[in-house]
C-alpha positions as CSV (number, residue, x, y, z in Angstrom):
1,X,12.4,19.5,6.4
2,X,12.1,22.5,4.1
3,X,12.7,23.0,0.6
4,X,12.7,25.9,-1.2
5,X,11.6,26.1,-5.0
6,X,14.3,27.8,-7.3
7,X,14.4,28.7,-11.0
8,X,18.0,28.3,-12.2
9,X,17.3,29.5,-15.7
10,X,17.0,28.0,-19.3
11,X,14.1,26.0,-18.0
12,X,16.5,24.4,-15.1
13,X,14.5,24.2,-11.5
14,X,15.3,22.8,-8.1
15,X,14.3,21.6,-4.1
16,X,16.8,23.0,-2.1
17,X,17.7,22.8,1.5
18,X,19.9,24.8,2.8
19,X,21.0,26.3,5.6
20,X,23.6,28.9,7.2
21,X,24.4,29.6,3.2
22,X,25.5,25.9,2.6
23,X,23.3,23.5,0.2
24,X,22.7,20.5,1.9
25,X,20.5,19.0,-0.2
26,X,18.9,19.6,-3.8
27,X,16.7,17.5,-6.4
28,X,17.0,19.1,-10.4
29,X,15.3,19.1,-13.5
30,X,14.9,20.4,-16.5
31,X,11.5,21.0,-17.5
32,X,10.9,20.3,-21.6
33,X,7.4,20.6,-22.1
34,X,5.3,19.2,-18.8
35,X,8.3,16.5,-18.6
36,X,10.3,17.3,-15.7
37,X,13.6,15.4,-16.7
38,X,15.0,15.2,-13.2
39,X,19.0,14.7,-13.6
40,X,20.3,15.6,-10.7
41,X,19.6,14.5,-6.5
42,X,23.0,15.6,-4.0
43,X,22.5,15.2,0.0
44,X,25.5,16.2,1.8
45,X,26.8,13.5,3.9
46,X,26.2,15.4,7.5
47,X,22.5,14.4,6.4
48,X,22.9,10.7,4.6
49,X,21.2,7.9,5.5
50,X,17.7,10.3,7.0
51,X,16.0,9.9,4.0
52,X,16.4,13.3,2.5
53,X,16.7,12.4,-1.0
54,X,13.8,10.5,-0.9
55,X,12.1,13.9,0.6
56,X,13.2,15.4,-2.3
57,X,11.8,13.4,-4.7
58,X,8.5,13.5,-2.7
59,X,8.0,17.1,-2.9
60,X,9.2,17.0,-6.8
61,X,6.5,14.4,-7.4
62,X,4.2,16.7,-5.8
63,X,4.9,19.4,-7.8
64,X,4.5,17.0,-10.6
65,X,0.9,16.1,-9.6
66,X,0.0,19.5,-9.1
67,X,1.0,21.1,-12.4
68,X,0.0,17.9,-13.9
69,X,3.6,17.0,-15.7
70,X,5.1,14.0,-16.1
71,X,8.8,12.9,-14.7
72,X,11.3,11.0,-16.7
73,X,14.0,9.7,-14.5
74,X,18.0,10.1,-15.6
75,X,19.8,10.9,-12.4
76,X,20.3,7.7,-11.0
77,X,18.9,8.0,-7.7
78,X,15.1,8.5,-9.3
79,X,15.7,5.8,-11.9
80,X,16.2,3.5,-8.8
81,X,13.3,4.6,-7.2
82,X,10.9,4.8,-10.0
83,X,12.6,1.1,-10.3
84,X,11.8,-0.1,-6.7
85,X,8.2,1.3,-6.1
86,X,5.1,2.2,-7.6
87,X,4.6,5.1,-6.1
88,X,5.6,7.1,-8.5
89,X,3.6,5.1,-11.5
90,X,1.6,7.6,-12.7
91,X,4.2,10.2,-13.4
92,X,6.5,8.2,-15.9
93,X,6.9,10.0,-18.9
């Protein structure tokens, strides 16, 4: 699956996938210094259960790892996955 970078503005980015106009899926964050605070994860039901938000956190992660910044979980989708795995250890803030 695709997902296309966005800047929102005021330091507010996104993953998106969408397609024929229609978001169907989208990881957010605000980015505060090389913190991505990442508040928001949506997947429209038609896609549920394929493992899209965890897609989404996996291409923000990368991100993270390239620009070298940290992630601090608050929606509650990445605090349970920073919760269940250590996968994602080394970019706690």
């Amino acid at each position: 699956m695709e997902f296309q970078y966005k800047e929102m503005g005021h330091d507010a980015y996104a993953f998106v996938h969408e397609k024929d106009g229609q978001t169907l899926g989208e990881i957010t964050w605000t980015l505060l210094g090389d913190v991505m605070v990442m508040d928001h994860t949506y997947v429209s039901p038609a896609l549920r259960g394929n493992g899209v938000a965890k897609q989404l956190l996996d291409r923000s992660a990368q991100f993270a790892r390239e620009k070298s910044f940290k992630m601090e979980a608050v929606c509650s989708y990445v605090v349970t996955a920073f919760n269940e795995s250590d996968e994602y250890e080394d970019l706690k803030a």
